[in-house]
Each structure stands twice: as structure tokens, then as C-alpha cells.
LUMKE-615950 format. One record per residue (C-alpha): x, y, z. Coordinates in steps of 0.25 Angstrom, whole numbers, plus 2048, in hexadecimal, padded with zeros to 3 digits. Each point is the difference from the previous one (the first is absolute). Last residue first. Layout:
BEGIN
XYZ ...
//
This chain:
BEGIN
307C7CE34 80B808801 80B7F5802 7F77F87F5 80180B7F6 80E802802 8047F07FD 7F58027F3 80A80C7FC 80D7FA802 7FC7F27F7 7FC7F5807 8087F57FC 7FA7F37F7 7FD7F3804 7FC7F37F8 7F87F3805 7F38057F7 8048087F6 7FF810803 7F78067F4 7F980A80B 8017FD80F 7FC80D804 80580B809 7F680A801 7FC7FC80E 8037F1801 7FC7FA7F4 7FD7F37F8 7FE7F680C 7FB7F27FA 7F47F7805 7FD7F37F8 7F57F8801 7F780780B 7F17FA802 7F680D805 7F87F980C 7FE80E807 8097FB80C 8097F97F6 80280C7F9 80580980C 8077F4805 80A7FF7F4 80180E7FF 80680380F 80B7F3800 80480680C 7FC80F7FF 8078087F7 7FB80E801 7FB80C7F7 7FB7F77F6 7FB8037F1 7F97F47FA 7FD7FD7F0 7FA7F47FE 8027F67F4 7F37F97FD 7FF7F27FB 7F57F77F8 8037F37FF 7FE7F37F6 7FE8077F1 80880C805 7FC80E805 80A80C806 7FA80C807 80A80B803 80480980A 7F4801807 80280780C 803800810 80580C808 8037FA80E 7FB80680D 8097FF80C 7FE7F3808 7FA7FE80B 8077F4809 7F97F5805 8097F67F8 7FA8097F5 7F480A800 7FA8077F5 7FD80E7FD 7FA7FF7F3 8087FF7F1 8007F27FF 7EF800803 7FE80A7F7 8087FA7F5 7F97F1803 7F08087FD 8088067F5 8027F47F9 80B7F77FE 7FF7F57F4 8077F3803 80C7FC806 80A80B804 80C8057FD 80780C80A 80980B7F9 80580880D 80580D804 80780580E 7FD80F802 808808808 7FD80480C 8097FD80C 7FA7FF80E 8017F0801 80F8027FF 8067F77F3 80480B7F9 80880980A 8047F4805 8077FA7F3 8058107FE 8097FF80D 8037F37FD 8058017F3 8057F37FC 7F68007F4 7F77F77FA 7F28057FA 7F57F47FC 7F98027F3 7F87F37FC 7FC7F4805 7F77F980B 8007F2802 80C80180A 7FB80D807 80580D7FC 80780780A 80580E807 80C8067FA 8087F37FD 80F7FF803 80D8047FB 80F7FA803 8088087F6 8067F97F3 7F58027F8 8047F17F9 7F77FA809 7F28057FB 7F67F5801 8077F7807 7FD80A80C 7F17FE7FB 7FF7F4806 7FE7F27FB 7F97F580C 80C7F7808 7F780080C 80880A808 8008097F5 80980C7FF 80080F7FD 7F38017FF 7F38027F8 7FD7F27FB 8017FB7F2 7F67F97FA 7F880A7F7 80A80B7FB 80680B807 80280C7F4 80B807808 80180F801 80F804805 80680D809 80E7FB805 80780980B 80E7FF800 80580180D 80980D805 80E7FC805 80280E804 80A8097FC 7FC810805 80C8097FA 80680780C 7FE810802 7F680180A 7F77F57F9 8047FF7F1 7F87FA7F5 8057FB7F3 7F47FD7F8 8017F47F6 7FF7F1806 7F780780C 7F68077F4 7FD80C808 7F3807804 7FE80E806 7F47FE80C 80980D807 80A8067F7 80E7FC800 80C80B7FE 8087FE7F6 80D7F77FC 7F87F57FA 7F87FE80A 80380880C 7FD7FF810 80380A80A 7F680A7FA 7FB80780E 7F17FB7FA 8087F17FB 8057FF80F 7F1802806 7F97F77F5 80C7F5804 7FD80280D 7F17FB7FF 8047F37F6 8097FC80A 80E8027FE 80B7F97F9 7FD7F0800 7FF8007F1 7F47FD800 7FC80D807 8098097F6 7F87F97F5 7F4803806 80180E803 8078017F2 7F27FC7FB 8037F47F6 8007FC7F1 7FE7F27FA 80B7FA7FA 
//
């Protein structure tokens, strides 16, 4: 399990408030482990015994579940469809917690979506203030030239709302017999509805598949599509501290 603040834990435990427990912790009236607690110390709530004033602190603590999804086309980012469509719940039933999307991916989009049932940390990263970068591998049809780059990369306005620059590049140029295609490359510091897919279309830029391959410095990798994997401790952290 991921580890917690003893502030924090003693506040989900119903104990005190986040505030008194830093003033019981100063005065050393709680323990962990049989010494006495430090301010901002972390515990592993299935491990650590902790004491509050001399009683051990049991608490029916949930397990948080940390998971990178590789969300294929076709499947909705919900937890249920009213219109009967596949939905990523399907996707990773056997977690055995109830988790849901951080943020979304549209039906025809694929790529790395985050699931998690923590809703302090879901906030922290949905919230229009946050800034880590969202990454994206869009094909196109035809050659892109720099003329399209500049106009991608340009303040521009969507739905009448000005959206924050996007860093566009050339990932790759691909030529066939029939089409030629070209796989962007575009950084995002929002998600606005559908945000990509109306950039293009406003510059004339033809999508044919748009995937999600990282958000921050948590990449997508090798993962198949339709398979999940846990977050491991350290990429938890970093999105805490993000």
C-alpha cells in the first residue's frame, strides 16, 4: 500500500483533524511503532502501529489502488453505459476495488488513461490549475507542413474558450502507395472536450487515430491494448507531487 502522512491518517481515521493532530504529534502523544511520530513522517497503515495518547489507532482504512489502463477505441470512459456501449470498468474488474477514470479519453480515442479510487489525488489531477503535461500521438492524412505546425501551436480558440498553447511536432512521416500520413506529436496542459479533435479540424488537419502515450513521465510503454498494470510506489509519489 501506498504510504500516508500520520496527519492524514490519524484524520481518516476519525481521530483528529489534520491541524491537532500536528499539535498532539509536537507534545509527542502519538507513536509509530513504539516512538514518538514526527511531523509529515509516513506510515504504511497495513504495517505501522500507531498509538494516539496510548491506544493503538485501528482504522478501517481503504485500500487505495493506483492503475495505468491502455483504454482501447470503442470503449467509453465510465463506469456504466446507459446505451449498452463497452466501458472501461470491464476492462479491469478483477482489481477488486471499485476505481474510476482520472480525467477521460473520448470513445475513438485510445491510449493511457489513469483509474484510481483516490479521490483526493483524482481532483488534484483533474483540477484546471494542475500542470502536468498530458502527451498525445495524433495520425494525420497527408504531409503536415510547418505553415499547419504554426497554426496548431498558436493561441487558438475553442467553443469560445482560449485555450493554452500546445507544443506540436513531427513525430513521424509515413508514405504508402495510396496515403501518405503523419503522426503528430502534442503536449497538452488541459483537456478540453474533445480539445485535439477540434484543434485539427479548425486548421483542416484530418485525424485517423489519436492515442494518449503519457501523462507527465508516466508513459504508456509496451502496455497491450485492453490490459492494465499498477502504478508502482514511486510514479504514485510523483503524481502526489506533481
Amino acid at each position: 500500500m501506498a504510504e500516508i502522512r500520520i496527519q492524514k491518517f490519524l484524520s481518516d481515521a476519525g481521530v483528529v483533524s489534520r491541524r491537532a493532530a500536528e499539535r498532539e504529534i509536537l507534545r509527542g502523544g502519538v507513536k509509530i511503532n513504539g516512538l514518538c511520530a514526527e511531523i509529515g513522517q509516513k506510515i504504511d497503515p497495513e504495517r505501522d502501529t500507531v498509538e494516539y495518547l496510548g491506544r493503538i489507532v485501528k482504522s478501517d482504512f481503504k485500500r487505495y489502488v493506483y492503475i495505468m489502463l491502455n483504454k482501447p477505441r470503442g470503449y467509453v470512459t465510465t463506469m456504466s453505459d446507459e446505451r449498452g456501449r463497452p466501458t472501461v470498468a470491464e476492462l479491469c474488474e478483477s482489481v477488486g476495488e471499485r476505481i474510476y477514470p482520472v480525467g477521460r479519453l473520448d470513445m475513438d480515442s485510445d491510449g493511457l488513461l489513469l483509474m484510481t479510487n483516490d479521490g483526493e489525488l483524482a481532483n488534484k489531477l483533474t483540477h484546471p490549475r494542475h500542470s502536468i503535461p498530458k502527451i498525445y500521438n495524433v495520425e494525420v492524412r497527408g504531409k503536415i507542413d510547418a505553415e499547419t505546425i504554426k497554426k496548431l501551436s498558436s493561441p487558438m480558440t475553442i467553443d469560445g474558450y482560449k485555450i493554452r498553447p500546445v507544443k506540436v511536432t513531427i513525430a513521424e512521416m509515413k508514405k504508402s502507395p495510396r496515403n501518405d500520413t503523419t503522426i503528430l506529436q502534442m503536449e497538452l496542459y488541459e483537456g478540453r472536450n474533445r480539445q485535439i479533435r477540434k484543434m485539427c479540424e479548425s486548421v483542416g488537419v484530418d485525424i485517423i487515430r489519436l492515442t494518449r502515450v503519457a501523462i507527465g513521465n508516466i508513459a504508456l510503454g509496451n502496455l497491450k491494448s485492453g490490459d492494465f498494470r499498477y502504478l508502482t510506489r514511486s510514479q504514485v509519489e510523483y503524481l502526489k507531487n506533481c
